[in-house]
C-alpha positions as a Markdown table, in Angstrom:
| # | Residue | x | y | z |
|---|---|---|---|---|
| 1 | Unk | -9.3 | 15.3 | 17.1 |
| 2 | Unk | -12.1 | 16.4 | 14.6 |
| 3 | Unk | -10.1 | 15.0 | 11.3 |
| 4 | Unk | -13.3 | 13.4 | 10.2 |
| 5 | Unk | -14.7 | 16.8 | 8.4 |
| 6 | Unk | -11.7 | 16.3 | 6.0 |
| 7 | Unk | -13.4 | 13.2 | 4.7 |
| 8 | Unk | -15.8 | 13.7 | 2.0 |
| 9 | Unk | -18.1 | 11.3 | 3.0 |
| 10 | Unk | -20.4 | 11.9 | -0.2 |
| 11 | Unk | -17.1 | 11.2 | -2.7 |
| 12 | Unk | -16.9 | 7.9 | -0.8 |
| 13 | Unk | -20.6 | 6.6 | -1.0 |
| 14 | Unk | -20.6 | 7.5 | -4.4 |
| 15 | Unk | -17.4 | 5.9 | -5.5 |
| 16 | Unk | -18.1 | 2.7 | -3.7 |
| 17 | Unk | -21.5 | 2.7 | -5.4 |
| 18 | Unk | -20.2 | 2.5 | -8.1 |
| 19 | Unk | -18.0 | 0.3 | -7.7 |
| 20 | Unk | -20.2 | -1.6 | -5.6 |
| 21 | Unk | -18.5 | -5.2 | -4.7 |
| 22 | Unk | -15.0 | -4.2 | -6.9 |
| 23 | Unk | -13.5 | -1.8 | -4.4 |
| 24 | Unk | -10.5 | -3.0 | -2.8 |
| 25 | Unk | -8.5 | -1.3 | 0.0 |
| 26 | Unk | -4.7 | -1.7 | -0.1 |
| 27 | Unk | -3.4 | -1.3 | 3.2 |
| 28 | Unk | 0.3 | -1.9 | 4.2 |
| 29 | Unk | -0.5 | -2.0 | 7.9 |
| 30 | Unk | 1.3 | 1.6 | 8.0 |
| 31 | Unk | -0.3 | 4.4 | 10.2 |
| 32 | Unk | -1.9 | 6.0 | 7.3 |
| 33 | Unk | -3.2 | 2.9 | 5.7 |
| 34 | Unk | -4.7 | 2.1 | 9.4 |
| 35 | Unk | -6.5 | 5.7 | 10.1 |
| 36 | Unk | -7.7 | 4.3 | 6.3 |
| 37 | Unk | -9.0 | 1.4 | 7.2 |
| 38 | Unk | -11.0 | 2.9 | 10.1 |
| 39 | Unk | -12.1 | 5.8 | 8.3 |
| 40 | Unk | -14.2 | 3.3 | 6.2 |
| 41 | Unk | -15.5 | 1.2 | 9.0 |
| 42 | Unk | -19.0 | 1.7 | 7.8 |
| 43 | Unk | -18.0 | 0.2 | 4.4 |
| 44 | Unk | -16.5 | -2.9 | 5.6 |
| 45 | Unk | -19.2 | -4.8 | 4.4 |
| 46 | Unk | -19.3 | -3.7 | 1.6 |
| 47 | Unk | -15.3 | -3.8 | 0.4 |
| 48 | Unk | -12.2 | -6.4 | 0.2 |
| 49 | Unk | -8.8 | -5.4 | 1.9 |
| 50 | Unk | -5.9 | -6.3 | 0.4 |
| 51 | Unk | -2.5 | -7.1 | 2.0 |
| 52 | Unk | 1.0 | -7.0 | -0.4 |
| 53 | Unk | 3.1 | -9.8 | 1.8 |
| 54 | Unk | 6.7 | -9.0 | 0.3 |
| 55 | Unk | 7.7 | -12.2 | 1.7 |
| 56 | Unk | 10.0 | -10.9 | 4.4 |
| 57 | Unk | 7.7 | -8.5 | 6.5 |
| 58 | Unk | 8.3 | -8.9 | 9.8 |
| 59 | Unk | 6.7 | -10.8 | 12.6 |
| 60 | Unk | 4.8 | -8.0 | 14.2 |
| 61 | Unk | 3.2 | -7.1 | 10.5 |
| 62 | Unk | 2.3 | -10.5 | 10.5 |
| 63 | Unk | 0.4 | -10.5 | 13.7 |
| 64 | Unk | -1.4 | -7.6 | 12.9 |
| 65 | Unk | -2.6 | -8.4 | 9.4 |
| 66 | Unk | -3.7 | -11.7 | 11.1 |
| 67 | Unk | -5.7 | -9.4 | 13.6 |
| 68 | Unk | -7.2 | -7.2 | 11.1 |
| 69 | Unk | -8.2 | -10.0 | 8.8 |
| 70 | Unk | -10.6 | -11.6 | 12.0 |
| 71 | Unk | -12.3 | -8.3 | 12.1 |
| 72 | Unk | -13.1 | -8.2 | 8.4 |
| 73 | Unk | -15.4 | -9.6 | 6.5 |
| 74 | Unk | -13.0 | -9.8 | 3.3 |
| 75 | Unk | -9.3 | -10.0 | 3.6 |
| 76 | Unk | -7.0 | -10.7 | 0.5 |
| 77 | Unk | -3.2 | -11.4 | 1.3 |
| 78 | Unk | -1.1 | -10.9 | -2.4 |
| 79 | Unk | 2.3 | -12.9 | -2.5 |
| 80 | Unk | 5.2 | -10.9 | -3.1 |
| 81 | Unk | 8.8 | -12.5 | -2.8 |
| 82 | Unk | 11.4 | -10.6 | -2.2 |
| 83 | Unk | 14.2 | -13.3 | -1.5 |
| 84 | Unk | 13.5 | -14.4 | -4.8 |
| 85 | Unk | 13.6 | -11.6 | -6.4 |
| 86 | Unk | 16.9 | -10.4 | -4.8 |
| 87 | Unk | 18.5 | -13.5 | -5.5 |
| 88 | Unk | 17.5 | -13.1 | -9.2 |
| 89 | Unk | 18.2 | -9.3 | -10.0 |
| 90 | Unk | 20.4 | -8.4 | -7.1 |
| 91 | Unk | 20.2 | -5.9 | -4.0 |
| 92 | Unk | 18.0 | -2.7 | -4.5 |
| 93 | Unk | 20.5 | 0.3 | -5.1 |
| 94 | Unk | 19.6 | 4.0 | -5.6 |
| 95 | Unk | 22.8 | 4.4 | -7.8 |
| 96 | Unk | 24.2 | 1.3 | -9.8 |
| 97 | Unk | 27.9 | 0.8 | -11.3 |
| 98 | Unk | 28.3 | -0.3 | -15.2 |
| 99 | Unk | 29.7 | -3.8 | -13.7 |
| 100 | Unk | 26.1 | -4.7 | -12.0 |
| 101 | Unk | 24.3 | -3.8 | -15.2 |
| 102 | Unk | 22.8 | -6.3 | -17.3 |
| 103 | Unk | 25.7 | -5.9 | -20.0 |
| 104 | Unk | 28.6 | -5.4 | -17.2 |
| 105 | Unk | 28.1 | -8.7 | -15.7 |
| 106 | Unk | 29.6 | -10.1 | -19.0 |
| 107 | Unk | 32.8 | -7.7 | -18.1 |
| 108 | Unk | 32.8 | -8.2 | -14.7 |
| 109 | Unk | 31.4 | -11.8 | -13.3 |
| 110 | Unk | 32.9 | -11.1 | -9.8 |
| 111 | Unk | 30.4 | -7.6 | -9.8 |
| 112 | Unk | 27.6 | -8.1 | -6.8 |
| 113 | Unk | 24.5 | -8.0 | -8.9 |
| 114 | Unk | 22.3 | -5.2 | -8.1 |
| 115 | Unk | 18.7 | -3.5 | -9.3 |
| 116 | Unk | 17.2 | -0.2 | -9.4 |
| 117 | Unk | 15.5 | 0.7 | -6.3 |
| 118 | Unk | 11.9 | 1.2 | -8.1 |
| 119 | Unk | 12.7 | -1.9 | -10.6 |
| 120 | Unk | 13.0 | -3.9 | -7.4 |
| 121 | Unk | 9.4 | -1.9 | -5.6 |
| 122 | Unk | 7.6 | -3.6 | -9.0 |
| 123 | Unk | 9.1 | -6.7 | -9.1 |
| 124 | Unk | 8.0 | -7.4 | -5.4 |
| 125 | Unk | 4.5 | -4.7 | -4.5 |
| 126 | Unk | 3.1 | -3.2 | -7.7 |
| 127 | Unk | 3.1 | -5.9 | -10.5 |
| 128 | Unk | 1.7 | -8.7 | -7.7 |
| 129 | Unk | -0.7 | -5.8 | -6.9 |
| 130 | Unk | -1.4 | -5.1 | -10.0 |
| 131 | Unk | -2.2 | -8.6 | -11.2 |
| 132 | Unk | -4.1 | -9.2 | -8.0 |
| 133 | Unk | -6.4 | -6.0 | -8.7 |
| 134 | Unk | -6.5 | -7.3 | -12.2 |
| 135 | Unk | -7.7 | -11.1 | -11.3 |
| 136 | Unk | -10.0 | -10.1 | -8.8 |
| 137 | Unk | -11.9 | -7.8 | -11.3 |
| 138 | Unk | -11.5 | -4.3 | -8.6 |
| 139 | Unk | -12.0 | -1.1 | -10.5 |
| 140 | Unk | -12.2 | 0.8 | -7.1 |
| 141 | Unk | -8.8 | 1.3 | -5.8 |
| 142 | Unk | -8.5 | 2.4 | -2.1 |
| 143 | Unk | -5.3 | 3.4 | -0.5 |
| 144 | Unk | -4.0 | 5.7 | 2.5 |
| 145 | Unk | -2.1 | 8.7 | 0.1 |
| 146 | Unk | -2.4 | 12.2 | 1.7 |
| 147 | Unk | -1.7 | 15.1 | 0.2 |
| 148 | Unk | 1.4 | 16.3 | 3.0 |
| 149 | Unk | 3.4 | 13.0 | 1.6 |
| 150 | Unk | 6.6 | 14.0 | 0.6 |
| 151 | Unk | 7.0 | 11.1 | -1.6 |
| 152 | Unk | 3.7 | 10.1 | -3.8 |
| 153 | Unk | 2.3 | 9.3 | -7.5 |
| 154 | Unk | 0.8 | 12.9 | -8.4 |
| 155 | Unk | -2.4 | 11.3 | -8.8 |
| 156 | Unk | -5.6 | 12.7 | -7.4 |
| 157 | Unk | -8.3 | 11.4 | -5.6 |
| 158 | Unk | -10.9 | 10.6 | -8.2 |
| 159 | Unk | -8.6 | 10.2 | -10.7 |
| 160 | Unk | -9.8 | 7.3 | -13.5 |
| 161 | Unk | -7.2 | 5.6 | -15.9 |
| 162 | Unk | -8.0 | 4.3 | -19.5 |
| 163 | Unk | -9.3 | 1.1 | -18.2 |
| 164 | Unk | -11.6 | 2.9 | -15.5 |
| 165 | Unk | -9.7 | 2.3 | -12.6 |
| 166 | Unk | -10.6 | 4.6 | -10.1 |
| 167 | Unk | -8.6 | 5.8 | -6.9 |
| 168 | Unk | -10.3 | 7.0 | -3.5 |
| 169 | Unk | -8.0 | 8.2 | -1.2 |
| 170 | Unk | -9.9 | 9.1 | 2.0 |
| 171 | Unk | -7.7 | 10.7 | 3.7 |
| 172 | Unk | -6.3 | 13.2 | 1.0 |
| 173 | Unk | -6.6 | 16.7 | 2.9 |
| 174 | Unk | -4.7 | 15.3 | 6.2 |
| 175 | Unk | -1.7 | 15.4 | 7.7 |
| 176 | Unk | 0.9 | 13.2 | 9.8 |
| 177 | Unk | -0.6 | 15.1 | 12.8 |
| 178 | Unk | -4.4 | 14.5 | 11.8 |
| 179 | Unk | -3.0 | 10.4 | 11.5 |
| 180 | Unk | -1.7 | 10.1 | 14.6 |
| 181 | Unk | -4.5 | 11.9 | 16.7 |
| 182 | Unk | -7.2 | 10.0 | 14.5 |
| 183 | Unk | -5.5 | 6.5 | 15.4 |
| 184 | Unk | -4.8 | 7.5 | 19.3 |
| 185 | Unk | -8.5 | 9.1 | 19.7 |
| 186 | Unk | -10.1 | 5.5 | 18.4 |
| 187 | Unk | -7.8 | 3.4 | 20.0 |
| 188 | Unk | -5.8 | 1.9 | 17.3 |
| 189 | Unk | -2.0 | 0.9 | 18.0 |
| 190 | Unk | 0.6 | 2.0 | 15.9 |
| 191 | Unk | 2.7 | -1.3 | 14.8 |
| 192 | Unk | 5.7 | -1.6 | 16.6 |
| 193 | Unk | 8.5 | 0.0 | 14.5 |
| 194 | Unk | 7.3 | 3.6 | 15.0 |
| 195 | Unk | 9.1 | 3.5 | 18.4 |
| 196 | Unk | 12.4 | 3.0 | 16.9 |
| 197 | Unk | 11.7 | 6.0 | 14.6 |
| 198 | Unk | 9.5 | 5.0 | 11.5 |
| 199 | Unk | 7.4 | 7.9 | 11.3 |
């Protein structure tokens, strides 16, 4: 599977130049974070990873994170909590009722508080993400984002924000198909939850 002429290997040594020992990785242990990972194999050395535990990822993810961080010279693992967080805002919801909002639980203390679906993403992944990129002083954001995502920021490999945060995404011009052959031709194994129909 020749996916590896989609990578611009020059907009990678230059970016992690530049960035050189403040680019971080952020891999979720998802097939396109993984073809990521290996992509960059040559950079290992020379990059952290960092892992978002939401605090109730399962055992397998676990077991894998614990494999990859034995093979890498730097592995972060950021704290997320999601119990807590459900506990304090209430279950994630794509559509919420006046009784679970902020000023309907004053109407309605029975109501089963709730949370919007993205309020609950930041409360548990980005902000701890966030702050951990902060803290640890990376201004060289990796990540797994394709193009062919259906669901993605609309943000561009080698796109800088006002603070001069930058964003490599390797594997930009591939698709599902590239990520799968990619993973199967160098032996890396899918985490378990693709055989009951993640894809």
């Amino acid at each position: 599977v020749d996916v590896m002429r989609y990578v611009d290997h020059v907009a990678i040594d230059d970016a992690i130049a530049r960035h050189d020992g403040r680019a971080c990785m952020q891999i979720s242990g998802g097939k396109d974070s993984l073809a990521a990972l290996y992509v960059l194999r040559p950079y290992w050395h020379r990059i952290t990873v960092a892992w978002l535990d939401t605090g109730d990822a399962p055992r397998e993810t676990h077991e894998q994170m614990r494999a990859i961080r034995e093979i890498l010279p730097r592995f972060l693992t950021v704290r997320g909590d999601q119990p807590a967080v459900i506990h304090e805002f209430g279950i994630p919801v794509d559509m919420m009722p006046p009784s679970a909002q902020q000023f309907g639980e004053i109407m309605h203390p029975e109501a089963v508080r709730m949370q919007g679906r993205y309020q609950c993403c930041a409360r548990v992944i980005w902000n701890p993400l966030q702050r951990a990129m902060d803290s640890g002083g990376f201004t060289l954001w990796i990540r797994g984002q394709k193009n062919a995502d259906p669901l993605k920021p609309e943000l561009q490999s080698g796109h800088v924000d006002a603070l001069g945060h930058e964003l490599l995404f390797p594997l930009e011009g591939w698709t599902d198909a590239d990520v799968l052959g990619y993973l199967a031709e160098n032996g890396v194994s899918l985490p378990a939850y693709y055989a009951h129909g993640r894809s």
